[in-house]
MILO-573796 format. One record per residue (C-alpha): residue in one letter; x, y, z negated. Coordinates in Angstrom, 1 decimal. Layout:
<recs>
res = a x = X y = Y z = Z
...
</recs>
This chain:
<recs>
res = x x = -30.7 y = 11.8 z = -15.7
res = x x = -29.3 y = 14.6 z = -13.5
res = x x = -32.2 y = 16.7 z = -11.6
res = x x = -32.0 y = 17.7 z = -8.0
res = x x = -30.5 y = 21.0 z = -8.7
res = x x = -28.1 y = 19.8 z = -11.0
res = x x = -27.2 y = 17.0 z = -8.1
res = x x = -26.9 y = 19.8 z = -6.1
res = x x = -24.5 y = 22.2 z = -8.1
res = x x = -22.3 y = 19.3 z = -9.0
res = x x = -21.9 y = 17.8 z = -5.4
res = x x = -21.0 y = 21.9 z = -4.5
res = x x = -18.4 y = 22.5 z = -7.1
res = x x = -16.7 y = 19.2 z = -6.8
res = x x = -16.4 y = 19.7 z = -2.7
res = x x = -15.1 y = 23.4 z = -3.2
res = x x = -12.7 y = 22.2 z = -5.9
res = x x = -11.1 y = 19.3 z = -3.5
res = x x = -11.0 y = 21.7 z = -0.6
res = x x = -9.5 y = 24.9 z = -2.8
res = x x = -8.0 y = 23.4 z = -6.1
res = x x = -9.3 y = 27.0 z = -7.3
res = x x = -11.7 y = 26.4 z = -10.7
res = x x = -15.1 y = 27.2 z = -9.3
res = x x = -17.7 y = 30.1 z = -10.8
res = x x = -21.0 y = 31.3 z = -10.8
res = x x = -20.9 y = 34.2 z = -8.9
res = x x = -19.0 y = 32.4 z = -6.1
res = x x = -20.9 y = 30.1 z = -5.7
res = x x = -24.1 y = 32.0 z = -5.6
res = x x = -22.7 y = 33.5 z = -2.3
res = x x = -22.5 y = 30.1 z = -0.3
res = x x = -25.2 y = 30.6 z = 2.7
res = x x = -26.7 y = 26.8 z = 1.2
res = x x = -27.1 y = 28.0 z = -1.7
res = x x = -30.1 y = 29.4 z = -2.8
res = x x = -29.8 y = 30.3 z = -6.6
res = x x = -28.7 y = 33.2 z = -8.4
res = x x = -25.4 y = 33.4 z = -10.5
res = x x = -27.6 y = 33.0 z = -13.9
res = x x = -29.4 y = 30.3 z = -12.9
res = x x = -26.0 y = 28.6 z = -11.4
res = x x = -24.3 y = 29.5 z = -14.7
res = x x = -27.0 y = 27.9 z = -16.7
res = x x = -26.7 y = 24.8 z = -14.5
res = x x = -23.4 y = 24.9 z = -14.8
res = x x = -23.2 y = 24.6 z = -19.0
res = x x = -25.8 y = 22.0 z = -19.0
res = x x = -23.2 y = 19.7 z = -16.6
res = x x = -20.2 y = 20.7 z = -18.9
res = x x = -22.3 y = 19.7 z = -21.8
res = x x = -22.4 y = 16.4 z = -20.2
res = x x = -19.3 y = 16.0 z = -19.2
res = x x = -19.5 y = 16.2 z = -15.8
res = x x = -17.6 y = 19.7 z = -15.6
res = x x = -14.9 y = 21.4 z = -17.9
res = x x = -13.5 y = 24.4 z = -18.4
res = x x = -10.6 y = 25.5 z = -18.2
res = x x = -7.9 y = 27.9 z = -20.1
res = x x = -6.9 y = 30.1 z = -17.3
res = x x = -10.3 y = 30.8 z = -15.9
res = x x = -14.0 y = 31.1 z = -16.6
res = x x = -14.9 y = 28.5 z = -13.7
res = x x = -15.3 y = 25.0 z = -13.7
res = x x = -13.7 y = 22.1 z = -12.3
res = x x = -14.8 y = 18.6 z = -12.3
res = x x = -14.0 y = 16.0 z = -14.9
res = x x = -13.1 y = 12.2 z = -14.5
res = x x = -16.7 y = 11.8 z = -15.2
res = x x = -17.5 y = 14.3 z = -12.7
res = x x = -15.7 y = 12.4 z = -9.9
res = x x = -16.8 y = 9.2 z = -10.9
res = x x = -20.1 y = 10.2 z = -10.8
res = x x = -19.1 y = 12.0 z = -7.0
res = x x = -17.7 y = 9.2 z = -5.8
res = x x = -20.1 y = 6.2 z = -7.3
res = x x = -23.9 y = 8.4 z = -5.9
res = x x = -22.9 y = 11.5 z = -3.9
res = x x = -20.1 y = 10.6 z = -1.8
res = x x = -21.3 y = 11.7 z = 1.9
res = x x = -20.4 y = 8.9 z = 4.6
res = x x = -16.9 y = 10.0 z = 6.9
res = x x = -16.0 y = 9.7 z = 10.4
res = x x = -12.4 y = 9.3 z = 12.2
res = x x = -11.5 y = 11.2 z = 15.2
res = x x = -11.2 y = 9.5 z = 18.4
res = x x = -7.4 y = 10.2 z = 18.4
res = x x = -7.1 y = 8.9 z = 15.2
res = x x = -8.6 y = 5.6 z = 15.7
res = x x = -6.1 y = 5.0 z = 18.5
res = x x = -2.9 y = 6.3 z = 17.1
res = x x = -4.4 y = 3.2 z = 14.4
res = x x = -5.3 y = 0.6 z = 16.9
res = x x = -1.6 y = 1.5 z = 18.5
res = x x = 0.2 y = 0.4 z = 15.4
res = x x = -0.8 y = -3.0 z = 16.1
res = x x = -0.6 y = -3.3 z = 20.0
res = x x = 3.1 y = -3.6 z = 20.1
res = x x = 3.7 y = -7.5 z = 18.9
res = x x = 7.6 y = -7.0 z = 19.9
res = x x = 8.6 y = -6.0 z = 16.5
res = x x = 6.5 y = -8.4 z = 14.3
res = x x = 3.5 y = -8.0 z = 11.6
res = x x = 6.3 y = -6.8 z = 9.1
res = x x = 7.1 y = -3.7 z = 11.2
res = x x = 3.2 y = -2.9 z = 12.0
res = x x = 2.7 y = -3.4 z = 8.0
res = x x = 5.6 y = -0.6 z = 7.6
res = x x = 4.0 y = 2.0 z = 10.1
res = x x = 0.4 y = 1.4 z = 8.5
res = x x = 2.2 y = 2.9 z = 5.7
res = x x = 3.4 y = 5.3 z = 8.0
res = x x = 0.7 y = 6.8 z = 9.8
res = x x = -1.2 y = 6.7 z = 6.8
res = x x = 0.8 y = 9.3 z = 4.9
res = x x = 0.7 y = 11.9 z = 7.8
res = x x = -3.0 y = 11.1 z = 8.2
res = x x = -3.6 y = 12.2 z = 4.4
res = x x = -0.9 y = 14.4 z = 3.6
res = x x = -0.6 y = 11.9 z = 0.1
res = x x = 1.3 y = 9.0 z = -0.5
res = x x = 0.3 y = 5.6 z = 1.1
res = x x = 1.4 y = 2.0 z = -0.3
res = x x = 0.9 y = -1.1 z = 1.7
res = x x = 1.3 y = -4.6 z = 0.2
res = x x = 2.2 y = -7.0 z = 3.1
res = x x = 0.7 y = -10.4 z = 3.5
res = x x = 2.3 y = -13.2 z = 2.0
res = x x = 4.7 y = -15.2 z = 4.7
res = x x = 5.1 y = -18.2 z = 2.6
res = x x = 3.2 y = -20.5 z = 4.7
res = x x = 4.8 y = -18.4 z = 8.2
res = x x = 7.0 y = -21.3 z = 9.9
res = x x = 10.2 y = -20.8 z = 10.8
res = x x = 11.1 y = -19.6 z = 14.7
res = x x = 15.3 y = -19.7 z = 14.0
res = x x = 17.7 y = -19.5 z = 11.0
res = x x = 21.1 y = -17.5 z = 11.6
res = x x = 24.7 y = -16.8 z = 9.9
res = x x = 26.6 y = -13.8 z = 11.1
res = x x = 29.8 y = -12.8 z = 9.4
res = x x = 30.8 y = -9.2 z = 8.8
res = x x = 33.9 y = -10.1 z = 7.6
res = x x = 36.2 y = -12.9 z = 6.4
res = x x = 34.9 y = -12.9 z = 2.9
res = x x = 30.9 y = -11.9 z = 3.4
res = x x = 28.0 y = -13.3 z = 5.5
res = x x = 24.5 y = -12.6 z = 6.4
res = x x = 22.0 y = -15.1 z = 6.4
res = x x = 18.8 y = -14.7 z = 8.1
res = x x = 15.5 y = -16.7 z = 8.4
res = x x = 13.3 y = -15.3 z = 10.9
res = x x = 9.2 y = -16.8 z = 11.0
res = x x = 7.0 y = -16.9 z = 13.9
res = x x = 5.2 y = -14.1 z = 12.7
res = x x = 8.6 y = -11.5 z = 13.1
res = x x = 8.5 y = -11.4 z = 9.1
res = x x = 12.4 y = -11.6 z = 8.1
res = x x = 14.5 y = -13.0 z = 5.4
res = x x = 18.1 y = -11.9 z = 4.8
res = x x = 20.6 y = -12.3 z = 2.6
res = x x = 24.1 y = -11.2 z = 2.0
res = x x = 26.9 y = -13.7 z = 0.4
res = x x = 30.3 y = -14.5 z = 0.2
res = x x = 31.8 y = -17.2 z = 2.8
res = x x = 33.8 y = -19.7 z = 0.9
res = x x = 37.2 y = -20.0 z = 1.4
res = x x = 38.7 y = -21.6 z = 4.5
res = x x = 35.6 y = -22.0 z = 6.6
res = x x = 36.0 y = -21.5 z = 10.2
res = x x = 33.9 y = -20.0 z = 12.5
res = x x = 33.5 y = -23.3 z = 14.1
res = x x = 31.7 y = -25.1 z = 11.3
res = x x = 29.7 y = -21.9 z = 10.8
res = x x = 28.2 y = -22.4 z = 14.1
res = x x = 28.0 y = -26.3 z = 13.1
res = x x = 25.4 y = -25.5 z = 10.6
res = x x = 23.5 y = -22.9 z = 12.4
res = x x = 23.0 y = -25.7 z = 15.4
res = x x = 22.1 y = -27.9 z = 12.2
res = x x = 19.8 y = -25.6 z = 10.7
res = x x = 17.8 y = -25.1 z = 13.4
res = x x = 17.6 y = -28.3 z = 14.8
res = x x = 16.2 y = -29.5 z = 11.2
res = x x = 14.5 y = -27.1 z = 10.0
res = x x = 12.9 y = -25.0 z = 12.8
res = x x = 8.8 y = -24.9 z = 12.6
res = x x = 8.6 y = -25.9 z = 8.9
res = x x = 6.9 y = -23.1 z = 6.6
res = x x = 8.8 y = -20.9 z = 4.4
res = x x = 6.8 y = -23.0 z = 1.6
res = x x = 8.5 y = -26.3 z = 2.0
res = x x = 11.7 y = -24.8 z = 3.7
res = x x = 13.6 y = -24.5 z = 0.1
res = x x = 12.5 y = -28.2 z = -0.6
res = x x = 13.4 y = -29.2 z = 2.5
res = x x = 16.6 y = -28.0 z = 3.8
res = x x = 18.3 y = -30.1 z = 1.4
res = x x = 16.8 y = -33.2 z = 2.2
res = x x = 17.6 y = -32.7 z = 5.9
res = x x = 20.3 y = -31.1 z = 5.9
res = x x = 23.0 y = -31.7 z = 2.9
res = x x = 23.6 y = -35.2 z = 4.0
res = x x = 24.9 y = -33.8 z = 7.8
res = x x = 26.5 y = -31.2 z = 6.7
res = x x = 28.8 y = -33.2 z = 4.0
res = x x = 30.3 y = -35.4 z = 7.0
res = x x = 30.8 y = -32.5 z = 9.7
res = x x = 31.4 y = -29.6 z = 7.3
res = x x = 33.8 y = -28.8 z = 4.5
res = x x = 33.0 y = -26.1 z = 1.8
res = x x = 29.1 y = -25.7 z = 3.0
res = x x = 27.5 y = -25.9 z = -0.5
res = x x = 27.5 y = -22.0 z = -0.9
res = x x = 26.3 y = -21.6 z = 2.4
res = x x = 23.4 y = -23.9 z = 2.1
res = x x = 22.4 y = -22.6 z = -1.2
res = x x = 22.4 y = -18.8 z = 0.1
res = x x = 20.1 y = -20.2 z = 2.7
res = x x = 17.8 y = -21.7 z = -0.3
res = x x = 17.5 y = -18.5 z = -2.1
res = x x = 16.6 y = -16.8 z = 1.1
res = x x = 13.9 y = -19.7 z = 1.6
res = x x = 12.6 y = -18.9 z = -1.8
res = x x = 10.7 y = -15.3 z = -0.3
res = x x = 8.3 y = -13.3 z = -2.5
res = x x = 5.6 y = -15.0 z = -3.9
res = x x = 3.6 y = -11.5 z = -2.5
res = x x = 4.3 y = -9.6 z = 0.6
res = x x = 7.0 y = -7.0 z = 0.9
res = x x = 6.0 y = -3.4 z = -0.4
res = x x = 6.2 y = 0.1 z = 2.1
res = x x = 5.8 y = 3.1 z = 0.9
res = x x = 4.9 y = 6.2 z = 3.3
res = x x = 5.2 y = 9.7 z = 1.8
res = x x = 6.5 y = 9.3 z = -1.6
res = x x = 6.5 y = 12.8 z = -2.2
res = x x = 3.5 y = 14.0 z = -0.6
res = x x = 1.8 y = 13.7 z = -4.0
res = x x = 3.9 y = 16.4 z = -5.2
res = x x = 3.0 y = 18.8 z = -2.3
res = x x = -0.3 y = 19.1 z = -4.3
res = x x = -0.5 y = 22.2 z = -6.7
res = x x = -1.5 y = 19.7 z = -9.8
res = x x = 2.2 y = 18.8 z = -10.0
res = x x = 3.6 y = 21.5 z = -10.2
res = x x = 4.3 y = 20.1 z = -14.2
res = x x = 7.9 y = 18.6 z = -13.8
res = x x = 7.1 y = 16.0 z = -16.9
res = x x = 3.9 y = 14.9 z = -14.8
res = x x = 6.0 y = 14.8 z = -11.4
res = x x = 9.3 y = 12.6 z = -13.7
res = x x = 6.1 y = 10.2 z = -15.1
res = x x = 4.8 y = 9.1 z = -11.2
res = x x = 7.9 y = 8.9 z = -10.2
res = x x = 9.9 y = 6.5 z = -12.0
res = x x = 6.8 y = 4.5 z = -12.0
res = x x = 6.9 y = 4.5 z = -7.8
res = x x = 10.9 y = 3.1 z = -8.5
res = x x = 9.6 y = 0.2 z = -10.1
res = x x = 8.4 y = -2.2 z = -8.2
res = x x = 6.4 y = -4.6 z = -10.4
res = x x = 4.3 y = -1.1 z = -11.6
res = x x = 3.6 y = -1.0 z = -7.9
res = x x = 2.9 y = -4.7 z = -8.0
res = x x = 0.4 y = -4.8 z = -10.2
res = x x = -1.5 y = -1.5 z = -9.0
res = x x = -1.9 y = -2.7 z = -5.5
res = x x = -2.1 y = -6.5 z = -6.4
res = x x = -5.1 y = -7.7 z = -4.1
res = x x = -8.1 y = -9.0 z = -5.9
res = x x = -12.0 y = -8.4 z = -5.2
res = x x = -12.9 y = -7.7 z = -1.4
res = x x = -13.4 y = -4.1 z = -0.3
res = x x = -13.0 y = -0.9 z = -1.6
res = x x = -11.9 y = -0.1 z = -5.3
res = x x = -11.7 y = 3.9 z = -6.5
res = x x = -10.0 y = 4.0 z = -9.9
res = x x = -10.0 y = 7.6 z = -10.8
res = x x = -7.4 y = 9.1 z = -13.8
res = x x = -6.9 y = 7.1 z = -16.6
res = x x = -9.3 y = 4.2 z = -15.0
res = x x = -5.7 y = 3.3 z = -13.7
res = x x = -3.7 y = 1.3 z = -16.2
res = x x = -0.6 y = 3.4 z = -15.5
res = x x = -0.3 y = 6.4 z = -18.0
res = x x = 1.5 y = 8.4 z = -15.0
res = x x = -1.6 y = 7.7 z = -13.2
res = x x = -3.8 y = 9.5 z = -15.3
res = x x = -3.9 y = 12.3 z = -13.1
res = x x = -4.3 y = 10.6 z = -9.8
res = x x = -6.8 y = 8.9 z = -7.9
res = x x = -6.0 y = 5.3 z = -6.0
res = x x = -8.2 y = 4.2 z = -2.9
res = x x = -7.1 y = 0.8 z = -2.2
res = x x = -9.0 y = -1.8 z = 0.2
res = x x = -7.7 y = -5.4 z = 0.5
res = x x = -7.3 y = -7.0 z = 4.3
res = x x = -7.8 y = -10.7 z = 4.6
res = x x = -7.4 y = -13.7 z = 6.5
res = x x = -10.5 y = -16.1 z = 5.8
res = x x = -11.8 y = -15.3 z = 2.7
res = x x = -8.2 y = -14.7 z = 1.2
res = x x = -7.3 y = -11.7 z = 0.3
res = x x = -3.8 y = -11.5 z = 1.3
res = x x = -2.6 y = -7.6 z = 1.3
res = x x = -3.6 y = -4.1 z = 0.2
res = x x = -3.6 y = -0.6 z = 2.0
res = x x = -3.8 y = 2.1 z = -0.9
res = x x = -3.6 y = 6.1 z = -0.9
res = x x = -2.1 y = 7.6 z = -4.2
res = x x = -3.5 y = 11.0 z = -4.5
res = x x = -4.3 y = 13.6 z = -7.1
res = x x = -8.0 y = 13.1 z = -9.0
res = x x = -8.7 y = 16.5 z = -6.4
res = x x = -8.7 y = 13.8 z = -3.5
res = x x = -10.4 y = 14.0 z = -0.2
res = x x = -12.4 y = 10.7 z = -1.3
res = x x = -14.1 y = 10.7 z = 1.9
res = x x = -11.9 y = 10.8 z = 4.4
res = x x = -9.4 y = 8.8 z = 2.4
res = x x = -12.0 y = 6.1 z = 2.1
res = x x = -12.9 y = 6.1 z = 5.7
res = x x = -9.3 y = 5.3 z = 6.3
res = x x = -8.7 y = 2.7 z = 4.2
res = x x = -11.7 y = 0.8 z = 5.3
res = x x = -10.9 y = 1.6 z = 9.0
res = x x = -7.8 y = -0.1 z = 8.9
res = x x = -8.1 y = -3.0 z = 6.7
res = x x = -10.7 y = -4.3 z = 8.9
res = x x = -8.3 y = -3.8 z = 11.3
res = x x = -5.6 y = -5.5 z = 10.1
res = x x = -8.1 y = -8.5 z = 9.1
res = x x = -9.0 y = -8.6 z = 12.7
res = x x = -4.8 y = -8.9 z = 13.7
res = x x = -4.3 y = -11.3 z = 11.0
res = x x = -7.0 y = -13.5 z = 11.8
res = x x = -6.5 y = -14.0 z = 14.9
res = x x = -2.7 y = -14.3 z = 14.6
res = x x = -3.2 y = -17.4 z = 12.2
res = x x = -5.7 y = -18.9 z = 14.8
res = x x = -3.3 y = -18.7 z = 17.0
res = x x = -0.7 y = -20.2 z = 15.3
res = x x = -3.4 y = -23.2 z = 14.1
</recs>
C-alpha cells in the first residue's frame, strides 16, 4: 500500500516524465513550487517506489522514470479527469456534419484529425457495412481489356473492383447489365447481395447478354466485403517523432507490424464497451512493447461495431488521449445511431 507521499512523488515524476521524456531526480524535483519535501526525503521516497517497481533507473542517468507498473498504476488510481477545448470539440463535431461524402469518408478524417490532435498515430476500424443496402451498382471501363466495378450502399460506404472485360463484349451489353443490376438488386444488403445476384440476375443476363459470367462474378467478389470495417490510419509516423524511437530496430519492429493488416486487426478488433489502456508488453504485439494503445469502441445498440485507437509511446499524454477517444466515440455512436434509425 502506497502512502500519501509516495502517491504524491509518483503522480509528480510520472507527469514530468510524459511532459519532458528527461529521467526525473531528486534535486529537481525538490524545486517544484508544490512540492514541499527536501531532496533526501524525495530520494528516499524515491528508492522505496523503485524497490517496488513502480520506478527504474536508468543507465545514463541517476533519475528515475516510470515503469510499466508505474503507468499502470498512473493510469488505473491517479489519472486526473481532461477537458477539450471549445475549438477542438467543433473541428470534431464538423467531421460528421458533412453527409455528402458518406460514413466512410467521416471514418477516414476521424483518423485524420486525430493524429494532428495528438501528435501520435491514430487507427480507426470502420463499422461493418454488411447489412448497408445497396443505393446503385456500376461498370465503367478504362479500357478495352479492364473494368471497374462498383457497389455503392446507402450509407456512402463503397465497393470496387478492378477486372478484365471478356472478350467481345460491347459497350451495349455493358450498359444492359448495369440497367439489370440495378433494377434487381438495388435496396438489398451487402449480406444477401452475393447470394442473391445470381438468383436474379444470371437467368436475364444468359438471354440478353453473351460472355457476362466474368462480369457477374467480379460483381460477387465485390458483394462479398469485409467481414469488419475498412482500416484508416492517420499519422503513421508520428510515433517516431517521439525521442524513444530514436532505436532503428524498435522503429523496423512497429513498423512492419502497421503494414500488416490482420496485426492491426486484431489490435483494434472491438470487444468490451468503453475504454481499454494496454500499456507495453500488456499488448500482444512484441513491437508494441514499448507503446501504449487507447482504444474506445463506438456502437450502434449494444453492438460494438468500430474502434477509434491512439498508438503512442508508454510516455503518453494518457489524459488527453483518453479524453479524445471517449469524446468521439460517443460521437460517432450518436451518428451511427441515428443513421440506422433512419434507414429502419
Amino acid at each position: 500500500m502506497l502512502t500519501d507521499r509516495q502517491l504524491f512523488i509518483l503522480q509528480i515524476i510520472i507527469d514530468d516524465f510524459i511532459r519532458s521524456a528527461q529521467p526525473v531526480g531528486s534535486r529537481n524535483l525538490a524545486k517544484k513550487e508544490d512540492v514541499s519535501y527536501s531532496p533526501a526525503t524525495i530520494r528516499n521516497e524515491m528508492a522505496d517506489l523503485e524497490e517496488m517497481g513502480f520506478l527504474e533507473k536508468t543507465h545514463t542517468s541517476s533519475g528515475r522514470v516510470p515503469s510499466e507498473k508505474g503507468y499502470r498504476y498512473y493510469v488505473d488510481h491517479l489519472l486526473a479527469p481532461g477537458s477539450l477545448a471549445r475549438s477542438e470539440k467543433t473541428a470534431i463535431h464538423s467531421i460528421f456534419t458533412d453527409r455528402q461524402h458518406g460514413i466512410e469518408k467521416a471514418v477516414q478524417n476521424v483518423a485524420t484529425i486525430l493524429s494532428e490532435l495528438t501528435s501520435y498515430t491514430s487507427i480507426v476500424l470502420g463499422p461493418k457495412f454488411n447489412d448497408h443496402k445497396v443505393k446503385n451498382l456500376q461498370i465503367i471501363p478504362i479500357d478495352d481489356d479492364t473494368a471497374v466495378a462498383i457497389i455503392v450502399t446507402d450509407t456512402g460506404h463503397v465497393e470496387n473492383r478492378l477486372f478484365s472485360l471478356p472478350e467481345g463484349i460491347e459497350a451495349a451489353d455493358i450498359e444492359k447489365m448495369v440497367n439489370i443490376l440495378n433494377d434487381r438488386l438495388t435496396g438489398l444488403p451487402l449480406s444477401e447481395l452475393q447470394r442473391k445476384i445470381y438468383q436474379e440476375t444470371a437467368e436475364l443476363m444468359k438471354r440478353h447478354i453473351q460472355n457476362y459470367e466474368a462480369v457477374l462474378k467480379m460483381f460477387a467478389d465485390a458483394a462479398g466485403g469485409p467481414e469488419l470495417g475498412k482500416l484508416f490510419i492517420g499519422g503513421k509516423t508520428n510515433i517516431f517523432n517521439q525521442p524513444e524511437f530514436r532505436d532503428i530496430e524498435k522503429v523496423r519492429l512497429v513498423m512492419d507490424m502497421m503494414e500488416k493488416e490482420s496485426d492491426i486487426y486484431e489490435l483494434v478488433r472491438p470487444t468490451e464497451a468503453g475504454i481499454q489502456v494496454k500499456i507495453g508488453t500488456e499488448n500482444a504485439e512484441q513491437a508494441m512493447e514499448d507503446c501504449s494503445l487507447i482504444t474506445a469502441s463506438y456502437s450502434v445498440g449494444d453492438e460494438p461495431v468500430g474502434t477509434i485507437a491512439i498508438l503512442g509511446p508508454k510516455r503518453m499524454e494518457y489524459s488527453r488521449v483518453i479524453t479524445l477517444v471517449d469524446f468521439l466515440s460517443h460521437d460517432m455512436t450518436n451518428v451511427l445511431t441515428r443513421l440506422y434509425n433512419t434507414r429502419l
